[in-house]
C-alpha positions in Angstrom: -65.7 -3.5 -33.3 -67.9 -4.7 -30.8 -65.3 -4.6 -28.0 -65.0 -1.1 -28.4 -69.3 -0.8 -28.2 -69.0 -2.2 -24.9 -66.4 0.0 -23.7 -68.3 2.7 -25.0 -71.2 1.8 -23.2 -69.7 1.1 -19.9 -68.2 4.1 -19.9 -71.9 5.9 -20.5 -73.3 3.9 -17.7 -70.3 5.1 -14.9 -70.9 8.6 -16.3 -75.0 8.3 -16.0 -74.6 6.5 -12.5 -72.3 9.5 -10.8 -75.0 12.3 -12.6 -78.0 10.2 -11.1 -76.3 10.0 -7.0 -78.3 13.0 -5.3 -76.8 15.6 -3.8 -75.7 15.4 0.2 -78.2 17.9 2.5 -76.4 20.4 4.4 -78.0 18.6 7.6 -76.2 15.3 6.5 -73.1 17.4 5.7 -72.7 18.8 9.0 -73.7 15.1 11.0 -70.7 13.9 9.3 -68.3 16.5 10.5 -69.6 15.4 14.2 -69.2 11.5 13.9 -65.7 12.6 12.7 -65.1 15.1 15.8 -66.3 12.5 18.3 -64.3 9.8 16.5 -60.8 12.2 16.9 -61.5 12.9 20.4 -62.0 9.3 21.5 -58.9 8.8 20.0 -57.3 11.6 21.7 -58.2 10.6 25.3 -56.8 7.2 24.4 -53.5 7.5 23.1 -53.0 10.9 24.1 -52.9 14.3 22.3 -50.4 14.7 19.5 -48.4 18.0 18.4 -50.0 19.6 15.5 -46.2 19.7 14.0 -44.0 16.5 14.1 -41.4 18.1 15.7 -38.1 16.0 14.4 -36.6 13.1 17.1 -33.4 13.6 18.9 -30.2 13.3 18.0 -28.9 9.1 19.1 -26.0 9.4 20.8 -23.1 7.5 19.5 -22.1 4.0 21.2 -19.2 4.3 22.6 -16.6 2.4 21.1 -16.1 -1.0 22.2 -12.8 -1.5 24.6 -11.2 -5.2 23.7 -8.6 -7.3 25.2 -5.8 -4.8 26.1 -1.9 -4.4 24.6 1.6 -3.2 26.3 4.0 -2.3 24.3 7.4 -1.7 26.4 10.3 -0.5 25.1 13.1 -1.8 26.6 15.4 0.0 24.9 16.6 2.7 21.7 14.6 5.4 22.9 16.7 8.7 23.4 19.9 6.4 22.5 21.3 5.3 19.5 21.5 1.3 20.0 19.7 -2.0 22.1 16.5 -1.7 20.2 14.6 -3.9 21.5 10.9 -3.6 22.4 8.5 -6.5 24.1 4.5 -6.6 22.9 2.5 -8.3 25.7 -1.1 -9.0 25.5 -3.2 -11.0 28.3 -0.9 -14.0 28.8 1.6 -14.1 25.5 4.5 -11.6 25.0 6.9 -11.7 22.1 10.4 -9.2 21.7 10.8 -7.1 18.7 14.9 -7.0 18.2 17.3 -7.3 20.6 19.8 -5.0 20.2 22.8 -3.5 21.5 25.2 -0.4 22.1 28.5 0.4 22.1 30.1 2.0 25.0 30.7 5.7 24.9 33.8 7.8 26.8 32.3 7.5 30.1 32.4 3.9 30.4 36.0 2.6 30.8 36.5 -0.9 30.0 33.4 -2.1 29.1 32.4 -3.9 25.8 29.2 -3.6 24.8 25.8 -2.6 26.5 22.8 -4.5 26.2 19.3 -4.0 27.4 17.9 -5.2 31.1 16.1 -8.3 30.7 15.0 -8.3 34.4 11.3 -7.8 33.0 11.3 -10.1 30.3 12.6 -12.8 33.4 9.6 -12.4 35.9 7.2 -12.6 33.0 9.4 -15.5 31.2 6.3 -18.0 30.9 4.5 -15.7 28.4 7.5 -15.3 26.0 6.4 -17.1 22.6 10.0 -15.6 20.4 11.6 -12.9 19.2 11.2 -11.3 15.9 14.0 -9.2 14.1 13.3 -7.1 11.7 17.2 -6.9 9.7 20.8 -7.8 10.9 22.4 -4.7 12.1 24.3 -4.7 15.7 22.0 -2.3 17.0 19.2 -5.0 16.2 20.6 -8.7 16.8 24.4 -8.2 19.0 22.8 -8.4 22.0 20.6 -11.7 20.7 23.6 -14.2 22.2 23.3 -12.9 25.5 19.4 -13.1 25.7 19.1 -16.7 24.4 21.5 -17.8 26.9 18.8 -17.2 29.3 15.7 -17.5 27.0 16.0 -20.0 24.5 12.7 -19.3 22.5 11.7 -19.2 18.8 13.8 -16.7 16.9 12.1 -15.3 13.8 14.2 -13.3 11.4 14.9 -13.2 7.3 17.5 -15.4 5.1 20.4 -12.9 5.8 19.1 -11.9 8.8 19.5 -15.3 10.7 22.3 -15.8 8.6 24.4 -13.4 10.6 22.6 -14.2 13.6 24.1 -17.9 13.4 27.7 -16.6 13.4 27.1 -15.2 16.3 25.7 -18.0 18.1 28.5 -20.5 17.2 31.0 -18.1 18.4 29.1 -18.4 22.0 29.0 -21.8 21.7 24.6 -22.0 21.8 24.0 -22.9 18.1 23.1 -26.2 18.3 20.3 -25.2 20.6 18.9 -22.5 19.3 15.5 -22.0 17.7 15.9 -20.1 14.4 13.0 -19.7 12.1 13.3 -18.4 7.9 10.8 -16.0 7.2 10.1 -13.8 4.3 7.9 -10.9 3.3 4.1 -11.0 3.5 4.6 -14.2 5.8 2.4 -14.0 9.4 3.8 -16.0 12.3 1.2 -16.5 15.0 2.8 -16.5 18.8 -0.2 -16.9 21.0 -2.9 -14.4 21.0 -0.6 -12.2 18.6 0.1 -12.5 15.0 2.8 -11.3 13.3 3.3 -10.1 9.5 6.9 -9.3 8.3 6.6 -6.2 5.4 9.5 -5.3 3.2 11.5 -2.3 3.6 14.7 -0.8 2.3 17.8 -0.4 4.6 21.4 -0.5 4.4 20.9 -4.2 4.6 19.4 -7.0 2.8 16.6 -8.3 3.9 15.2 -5.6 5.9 11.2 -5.9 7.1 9.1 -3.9 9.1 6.1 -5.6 11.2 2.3 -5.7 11.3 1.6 -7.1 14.8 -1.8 -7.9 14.6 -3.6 -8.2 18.3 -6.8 -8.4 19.7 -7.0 -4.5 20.0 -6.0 -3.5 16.5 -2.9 -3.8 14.2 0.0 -2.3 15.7 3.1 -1.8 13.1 6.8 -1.4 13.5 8.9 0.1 10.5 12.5 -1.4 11.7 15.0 0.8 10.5 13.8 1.7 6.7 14.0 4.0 3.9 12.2 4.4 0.8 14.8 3.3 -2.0 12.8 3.4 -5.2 16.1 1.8 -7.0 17.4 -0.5 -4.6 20.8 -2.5 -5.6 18.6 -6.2 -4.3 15.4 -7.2 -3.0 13.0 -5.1 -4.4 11.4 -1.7 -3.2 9.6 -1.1 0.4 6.0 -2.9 0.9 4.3 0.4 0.4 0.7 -1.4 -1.0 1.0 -3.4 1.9 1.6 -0.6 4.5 -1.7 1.2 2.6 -3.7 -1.9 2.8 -3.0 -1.9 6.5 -4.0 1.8 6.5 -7.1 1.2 5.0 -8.4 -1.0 7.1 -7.0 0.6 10.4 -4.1 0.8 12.0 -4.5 1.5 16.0 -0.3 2.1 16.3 2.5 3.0 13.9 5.9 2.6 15.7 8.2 4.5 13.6 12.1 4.5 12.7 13.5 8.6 13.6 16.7 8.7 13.4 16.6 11.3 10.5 13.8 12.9 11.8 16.2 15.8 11.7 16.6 15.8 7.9 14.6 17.7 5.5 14.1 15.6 1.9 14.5 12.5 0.8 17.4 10.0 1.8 18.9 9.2 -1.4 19.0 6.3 -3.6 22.3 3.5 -2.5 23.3 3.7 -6.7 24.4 7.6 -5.7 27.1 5.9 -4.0 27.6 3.6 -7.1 28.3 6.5 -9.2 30.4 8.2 -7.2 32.2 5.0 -6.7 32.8 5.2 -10.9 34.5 8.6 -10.5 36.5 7.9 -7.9 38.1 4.9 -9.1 38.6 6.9 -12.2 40.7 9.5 -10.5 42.5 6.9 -8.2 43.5 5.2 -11.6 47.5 4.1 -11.1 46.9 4.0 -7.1 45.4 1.0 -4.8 42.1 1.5 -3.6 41.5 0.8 0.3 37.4 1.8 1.1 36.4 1.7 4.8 32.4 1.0 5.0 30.2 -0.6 7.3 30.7 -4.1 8.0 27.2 -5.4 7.1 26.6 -2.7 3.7 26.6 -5.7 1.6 25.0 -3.7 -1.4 27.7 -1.2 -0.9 30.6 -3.9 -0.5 28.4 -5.1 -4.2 28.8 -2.2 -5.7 32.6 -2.1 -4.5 33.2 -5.2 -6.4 31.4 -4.0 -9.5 33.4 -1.2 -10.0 36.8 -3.3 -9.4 35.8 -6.1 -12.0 34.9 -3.2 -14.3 38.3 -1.3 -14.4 40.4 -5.1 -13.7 41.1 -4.7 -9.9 41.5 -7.7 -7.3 39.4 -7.3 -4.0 41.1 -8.3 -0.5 39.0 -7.8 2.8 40.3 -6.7 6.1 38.4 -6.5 9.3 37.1 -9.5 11.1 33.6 -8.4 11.3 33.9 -7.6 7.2 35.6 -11.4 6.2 32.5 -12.6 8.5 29.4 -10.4 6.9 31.1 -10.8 2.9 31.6 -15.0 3.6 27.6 -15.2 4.7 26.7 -13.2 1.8 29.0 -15.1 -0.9 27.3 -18.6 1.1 23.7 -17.0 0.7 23.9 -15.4 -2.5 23.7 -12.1 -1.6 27.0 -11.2 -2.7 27.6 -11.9 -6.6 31.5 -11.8 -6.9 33.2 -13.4 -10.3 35.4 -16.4 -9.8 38.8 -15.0 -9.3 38.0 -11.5 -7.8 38.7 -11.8 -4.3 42.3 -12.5 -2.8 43.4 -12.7 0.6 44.7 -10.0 2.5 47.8 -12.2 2.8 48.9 -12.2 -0.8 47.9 -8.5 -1.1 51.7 -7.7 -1.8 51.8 -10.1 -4.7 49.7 -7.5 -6.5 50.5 -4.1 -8.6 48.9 -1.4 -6.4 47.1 -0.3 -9.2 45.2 -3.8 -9.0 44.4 -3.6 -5.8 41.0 -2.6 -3.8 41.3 -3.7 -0.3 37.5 -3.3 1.5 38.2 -2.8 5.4 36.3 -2.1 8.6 37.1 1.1 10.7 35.4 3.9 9.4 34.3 4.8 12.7 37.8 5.4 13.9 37.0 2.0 16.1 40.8 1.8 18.2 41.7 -1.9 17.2 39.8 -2.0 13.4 42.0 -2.6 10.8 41.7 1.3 9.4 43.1 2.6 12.6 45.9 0.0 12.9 46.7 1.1 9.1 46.6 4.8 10.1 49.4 3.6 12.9 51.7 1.4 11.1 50.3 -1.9 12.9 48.9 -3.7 10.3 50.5 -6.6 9.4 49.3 -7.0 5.7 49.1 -3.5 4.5 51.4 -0.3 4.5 50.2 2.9 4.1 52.1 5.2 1.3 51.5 7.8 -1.2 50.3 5.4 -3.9 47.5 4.7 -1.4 43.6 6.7 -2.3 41.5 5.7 0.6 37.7 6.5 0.9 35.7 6.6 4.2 32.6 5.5 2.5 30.7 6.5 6.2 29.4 9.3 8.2 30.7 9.3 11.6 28.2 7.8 14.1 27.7 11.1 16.7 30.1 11.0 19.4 32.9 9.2 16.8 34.0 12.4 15.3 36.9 13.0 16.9 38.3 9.3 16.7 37.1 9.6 13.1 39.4 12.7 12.3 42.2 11.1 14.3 42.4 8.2 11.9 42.1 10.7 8.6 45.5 13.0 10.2 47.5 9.8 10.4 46.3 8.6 6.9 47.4 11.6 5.5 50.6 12.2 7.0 51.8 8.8 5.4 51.1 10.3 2.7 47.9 8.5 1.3 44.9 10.7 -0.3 41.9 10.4 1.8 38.2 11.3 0.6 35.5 12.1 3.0 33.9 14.8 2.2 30.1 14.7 2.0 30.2 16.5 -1.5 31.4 12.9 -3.2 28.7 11.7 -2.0 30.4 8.8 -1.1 27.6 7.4 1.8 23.9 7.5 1.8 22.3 6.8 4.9 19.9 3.9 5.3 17.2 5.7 7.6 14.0 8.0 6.5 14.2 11.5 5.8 11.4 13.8 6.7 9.1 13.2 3.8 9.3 9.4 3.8 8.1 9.7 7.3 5.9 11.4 6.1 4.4 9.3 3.6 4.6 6.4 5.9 2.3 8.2 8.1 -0.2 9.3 5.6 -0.5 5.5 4.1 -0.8 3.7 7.5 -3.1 6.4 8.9 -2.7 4.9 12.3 -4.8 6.0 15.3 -1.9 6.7 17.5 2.0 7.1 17.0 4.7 6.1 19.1 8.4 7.6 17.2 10.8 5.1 18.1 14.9 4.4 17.7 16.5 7.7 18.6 17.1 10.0 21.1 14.9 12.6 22.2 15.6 15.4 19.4 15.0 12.5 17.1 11.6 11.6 18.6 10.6 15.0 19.2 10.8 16.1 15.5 8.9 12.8 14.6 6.3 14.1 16.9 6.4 17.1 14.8 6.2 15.7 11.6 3.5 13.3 12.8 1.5 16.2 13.6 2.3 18.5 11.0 0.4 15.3 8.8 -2.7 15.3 11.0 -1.8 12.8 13.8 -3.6 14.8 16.7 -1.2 15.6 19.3 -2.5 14.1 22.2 -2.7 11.0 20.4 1.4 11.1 20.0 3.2 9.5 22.6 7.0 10.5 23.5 7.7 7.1 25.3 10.9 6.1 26.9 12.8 3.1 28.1 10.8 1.3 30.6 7.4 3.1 30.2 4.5 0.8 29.8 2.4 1.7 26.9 -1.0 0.3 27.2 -4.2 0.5 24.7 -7.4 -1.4 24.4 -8.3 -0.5 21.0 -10.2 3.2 22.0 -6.9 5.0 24.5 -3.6 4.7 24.6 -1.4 5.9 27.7 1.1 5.3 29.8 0.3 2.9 32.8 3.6 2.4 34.5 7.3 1.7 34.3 9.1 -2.0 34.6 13.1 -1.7 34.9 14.8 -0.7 31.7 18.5 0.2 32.7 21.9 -0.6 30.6 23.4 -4.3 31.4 27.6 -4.0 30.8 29.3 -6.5 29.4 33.2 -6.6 30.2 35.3 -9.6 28.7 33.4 -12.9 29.7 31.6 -10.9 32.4 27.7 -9.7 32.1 26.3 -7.3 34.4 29.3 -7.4 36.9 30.2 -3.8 36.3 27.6 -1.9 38.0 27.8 1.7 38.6 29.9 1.5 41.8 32.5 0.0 39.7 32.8 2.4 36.6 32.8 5.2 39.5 35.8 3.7 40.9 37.1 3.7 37.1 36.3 7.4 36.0 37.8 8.1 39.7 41.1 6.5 38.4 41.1 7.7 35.1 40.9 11.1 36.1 43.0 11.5 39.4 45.2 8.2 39.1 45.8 6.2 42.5 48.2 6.5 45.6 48.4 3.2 48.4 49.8 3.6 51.2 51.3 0.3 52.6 52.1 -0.1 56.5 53.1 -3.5 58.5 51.9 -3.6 62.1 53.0 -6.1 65.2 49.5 -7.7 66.0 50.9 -8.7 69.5 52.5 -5.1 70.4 51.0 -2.8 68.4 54.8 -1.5 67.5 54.9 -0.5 64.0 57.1 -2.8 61.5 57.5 -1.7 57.8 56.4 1.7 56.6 54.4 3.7 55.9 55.5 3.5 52.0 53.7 5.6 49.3 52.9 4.3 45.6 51.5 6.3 43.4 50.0 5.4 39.6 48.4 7.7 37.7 49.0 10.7 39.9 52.3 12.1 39.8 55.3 11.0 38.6 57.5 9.4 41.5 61.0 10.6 40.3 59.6 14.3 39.9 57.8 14.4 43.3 60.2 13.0 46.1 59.8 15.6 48.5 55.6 15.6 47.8 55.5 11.6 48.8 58.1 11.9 51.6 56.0 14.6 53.2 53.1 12.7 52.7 55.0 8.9 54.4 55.8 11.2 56.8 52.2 12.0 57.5 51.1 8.4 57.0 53.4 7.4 60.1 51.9 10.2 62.5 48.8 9.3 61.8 49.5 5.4 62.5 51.4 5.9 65.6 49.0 8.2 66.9 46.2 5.5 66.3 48.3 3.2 68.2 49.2 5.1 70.7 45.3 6.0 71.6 45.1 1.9 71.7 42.7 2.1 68.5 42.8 -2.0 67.2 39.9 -1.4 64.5 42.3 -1.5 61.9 38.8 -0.1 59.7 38.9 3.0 61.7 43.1 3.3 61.3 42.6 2.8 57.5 39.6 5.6 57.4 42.2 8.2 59.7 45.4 7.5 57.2 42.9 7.9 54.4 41.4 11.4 55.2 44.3 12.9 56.6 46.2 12.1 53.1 43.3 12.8 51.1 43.4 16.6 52.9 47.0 17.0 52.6 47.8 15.9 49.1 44.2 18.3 47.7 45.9 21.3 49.8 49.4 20.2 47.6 47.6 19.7 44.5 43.9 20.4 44.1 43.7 16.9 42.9 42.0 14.0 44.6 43.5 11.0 43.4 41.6 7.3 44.9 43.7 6.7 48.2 43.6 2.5 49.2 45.2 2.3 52.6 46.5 -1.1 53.2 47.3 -2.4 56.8 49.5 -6.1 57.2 49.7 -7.9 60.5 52.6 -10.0 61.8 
C-alpha cells in the first residue's frame, strides 16, 4: 500500500514542477532562434554548404572481373572429321592430351593404313607433357595411342576396360613393358601439374565410358567424350548427371561437347531396343544359323547377343580378329558374362546343327579383308554362306561406307542367305547424343563458353545452334578447328593462333613417309596407269644401243594397242637421236624432251595423261 502512496506522490510532484516552470518571453524566444542561426552558419563556412535534399550517391561501377593464370586448349584433331580425337590442355608450364585417336583412310588415300594426328606441337613443347587421359576405348579415341608413346612415354590415365584394350595394343608394338598405364574410375581426380583432372561417368557404346572435369587455374573446363544419356544401360550404371549439375552450379568456364548427332532431333535410344529386337529376330530365324556383324568393341551388344543364344540353346563362335581380341579382354575383365560352355571356336563351327549356331563377326562396315566381306566372297575358310544362313548387320554404315556396305549385303544375298538391315528392326542404336541430351547437358553444366567438338562442320554448326537455342550467347560459342589455339583467362575466350595440326599417314611399318607428293604420284597412277619408256645409250659415242621400248601398266592394254605404242617407240627414238645429234649429254634434259613430247602425243591419241618415267642406261 504504501508503495503505491509514493508513486502517487511522485507523480503529483513531476506534474506540480512542469505547472510551476514560467513561461519563455517572446524576447528570450527570439534570442534563441539567433544563437541557433549563428551556430548553423559557423558550421556552414566550415564544412561547406549542404543540399537541402540528399540527393542519392552514384551508381559503383562493377570491378572488373579478375583475369587468372591463362588456359589453351588445342585441338589437334576430330574437328570437321570423323576420327584422331585428340585435344592437348596447356596451362603456364604443364600440358596434358585428352585421347589420342585415329582415322581411317578414305578413297583418296591409296595405300595407306591409318591416319593419326601431327604431334609436331606436342614435340617442341615435350617438357610440359604430364599424361594422357582417355576418356573410353574406341579406335577413334586410343588407335593412334601406340604411335604417340613410341615417342612420349608419359603417364596414361584411362578406365578398367579402357586400358584393358589399350594393353593389346601395346604388346602387339612391342612397348608394353614400358609403358605407364594408370586405373582410374569415376569421381576419381588425377592432378598433372597445375591441372586437375576429374573422370565423370557417361553412357556410350562402350563400357567404361567417362567424360572430364579439367579443373585449372582459370575455371573448370569439361569434356563429355563420346556420350549418351542411357537411363537403362545393359552395365555400369547411368551418366554422372548430379555430378555434371554440381559442376554447373558452381561454374563451369568451358563445356567441350560430343556432336556427332547434333543432326538428330530426339533422344538416342536405350541399347535394350536392340535387345528386343534381338528376341524377335532370333524368333523368326528359328531352324537357320545366326551370323550378326557389330562393332568390334559393342561389348553390351556382343552381351546381349549371347543372352539371346543361351536363351533359345544356341552355341556362339567369333570371327574377326579385332572381335576374338575385344570379347577375350572382356571375358578376362568381367565385362562379358558368358555361361561355361557357350562359346566355340570358329574352327569346330561345322560340328554344329546350323540351327545351333550364332557366329558374332566383324565387318559391318563392308571393311575389304573383315571376315563379313570374305564371307560375302566365298573366302572364308570357316564359314559358307547358304540359304539356311539369317545374317543381321547390327550397324549403321559409318558415312562414306555406304557403298562398300551395300556391296557386301548383294553378295550375301545372292548366296542365298536372308540379310536384315533395315532401320525399322531397330537393330542398332547409336552411342552418341541426340539433340535434347545436348541439350540437357548444356542446361546442367551452364558453362560460360562452348566449344562443340568431334565432328565435322555440319555437326559443330548445329551444336552451335542448339547451344544457342538454350541460352549460350553466341559470341561466347566458338566453331574451333584443328590447330587453332583456344585461349581463356577465366573472363574471354578467343582464338590466339594456330600450331600445326595436319594428318600423319601410316603405311605398313612406315609413319609419316607418305606425304602428299607421294599419294599424288598414287591418285596419278590410279587414275591414268603408267607408260616407261626404256632406251640404252653408248656413253663414249653417243650412238644409240637398245630402244626406245614402251611398257605400259595401267593404261592400255598392250595386245589391243600395237600400232598406238609403236607410233609412240617411234617418237621416243626421234626424239633421242635428235638430242644426240644437237650433242645434248644432260641426260636430265633428254629425259624431260622424251617425256613431253610423249606426254603431248599419247593426250592428242587419247585425252588421257597417264605418269610417263623416262629411263636412260649407259654402256
Amino acid at each position: 500500500m504504501s508503495n503505491n502512496n509514493d508513486k502517487t506522490a511522485r507523480t503529483v510532484y513531476r506534474r506540480k514542477k512542469t505547472e510551476a516552470r514560467p513561461a519563455a518571453s517572446a524576447e528570450q524566444n527570439a534570442e534563441q532562434k539567433k544563437r541557433a542561426a549563428r551556430s548553423l552558419s559557423a558550421k556552414i563556412q566550415r564544412n561547406g554548404a549542404r543540399p537541402a535534399l540528399r540527393q542519392a550517391s552514384a551508381p559503383r561501377q562493377p570491378k572488373e572481373p579478375a583475369r587468372r593464370t591463362p588456359v589453351k586448349i588445342i585441338p589437334l584433331g576430330g574437328l570437321n572429321e570423323i576420327g584422331k580425337n585428340c585435344t592437348a590442355i596447356e596451362c603456364a608450364n604443364d600440358m596434358l592430351i585428352i585421347d589420342c585417336g585415329m582415322a581411317f583412310p578414305d578413297s583418296e588415300l591409296f595405300g595407306v593404313d591409318i591416319v593419326l594426328p601431327d604431334y609436331s606441337y606436342v614435340e617442341k613443347n615435350i617438357d610440359k607433357l604430364r599424361g594422357v587421359v582417355l576418356t573410353h576405348g574406341h579406335e577413334d579415341h586410343i588407335g593412334g595411342l601406340p604411335y604417340f608413346l613410341k615417342k612420349f612415354n608419359v603417364p596414361v590415365y584411362g578406365t578398367r576396360l579402357t586400358l584393358g584394350l589399350v594393353e593389346g595394343k601395346l604388346e602387339e608394338h612391342g612397348i608394353l613393358a614400358g609403358a605407364k598405364l594408370n586405373v582410374v574410375t569415376p569421381r576419381q581426380t588425377v592432378k598433372l601439374g597445375c591441372m586437375a583432372v576429374e573422370f565423370i561417368r557417361v553412357n556410350h557404346s562402350i563400357p567404361d565410358a567417362v567424360g572430364m572435369a579439367i579443373h585449372t587455374p582459370a575455371g573448370v573446363l569439361i569434356h563429355t567424350g563420346d556420350f549418351k544419356v542411357d537411363y537403362t544401360p545393359i552395365e555400369g550404371g547411368i551418366i554422372d548427371l548430379q555430378r555434371f549439375a554440381e559442376l554447373g552450379n558452381r561454374g563451369v568456364l568451358a563445356l567441350m561437347s560430343d556432336s556427332t548427332n547434333a543432326d538428330r532431333p530426339g533422344f538416342t535410344m536405350s541399347e535394350r531396343k536392340v535387345g528386343e529386337s534381338f528376341e524377335k529376330l532370333f524368333a523368326r530365324a528359328e531352324g537357320r544359323r545366326i551370323i550378326i556383324a557389330t562393332f568390334a568393341s559393342n561389348i553390351h551388344r556382343v552381351q546381349q547377343i549371347i543372352n539371346n543364344a543361351v536363351s533359345t540353346g544356341r552355341k556362339v563362335a567369333v570371327s574377326g580378329r579385332s572381335m576374338v581380341n575385344v570379347i577375350s579382354i572382356g571375358i578376362e575383365l568381367g565385362y562379358l558374362k558368358v555361361p561355361e560352355g557357350v562359346l566355340v571356336d570358329i574352327e569346330m563351327v561345322s560340328r554344329y546343327p546350323a540351327e545351333k549356331m550364332v557366329i558374332v563377326t566383324t565387318g559391318s562396315q563392308g571393311e575389304p579383308m573383315s571376315a563379313l566381306t570374305r564371307m560375302a566372297n566365298n573366302e572364308h575358310r570357316q564359314v559358307t554362306i547358304t540359304p539356311m544362313d539369317f545374317i543381321i548387320i547390327s550397324a549403321n554404315p559409318i558415312p562414306g561406307n555406304e557403298k562398300l556396305v551395300t556391296r557386301v549385303i548383294n553378295e550375301l544375298m545372292r548366296l542365298g542367305a536372308h540379310v536384315v538391315y533395315e532401320n525399322i528392326y531397330d537393330v542398332h542404336v547409336s552411342g552418341h547424343a541426340c539433340q535434347e541430351e545436348q541439350k540437357l547437358i548444356l542446361s546442367i553444366t551452364k558453362p560460360k563458353f562452348f566449344i562443340p567438338v568431334h565432328g565435322e562442320y555440319k555437326h559443330l554448326y548445329q551444336h552451335k545452334a542448339t547451344a544457342v537455342a538454350v541460352g549460350i550467347p553466341e559470341e561466347n560459342v566458338i566453331l574451333g578447328d584443328n590447330g587453332f589455339v583456344i585461349e581463356t583467362d577465366g573472363v574471354d575466350m578467343k582464338v590466339t593462333g594456330t600450331v600445326p595440326a595436319g594428318r600423319v599417314f601410316v603405311d605398313g611399318l612406315g609413319v609419316g613417309d607418305v606425304g602428299s607428293i607421294v599419294l599424288r604420284d598414287r591418285k596419278h597412277l590410279a587414275e591414268d596407269g603408267l607408260i616407261i619408256a626404256v632406251a640404252t645409250i653408248d656413253r663414249d659415242t653417243g650412238v644409240i644401243l637398245a630402244g626406245p621400248d614402251v611398257v605400259s601398266r595401267g593404261f592400255v592394254y598392250v595386245r589391243e594397242s600395237e600400232e598406238l605404242l609403236g607410233e609412240a617407240r617411234k617418237l621416243l627414238t626421234e626424239t633421242l637421236q635428235d638430242c644426240l645429234d644437237r650433242n645434248i649429254k644432260d641426260w636430265n634434259s633428254i629425259k624431260g624432251k622424251m617425256k613431253d613430247n610423249l606426254s603431248e602425243f599419247i593426250f592428242a591419241r587419247t585425252k588421257r595423261s597417264p605418269m610417263i618415267l623416262p629411263i636412260i642406261m649407259e654402256l
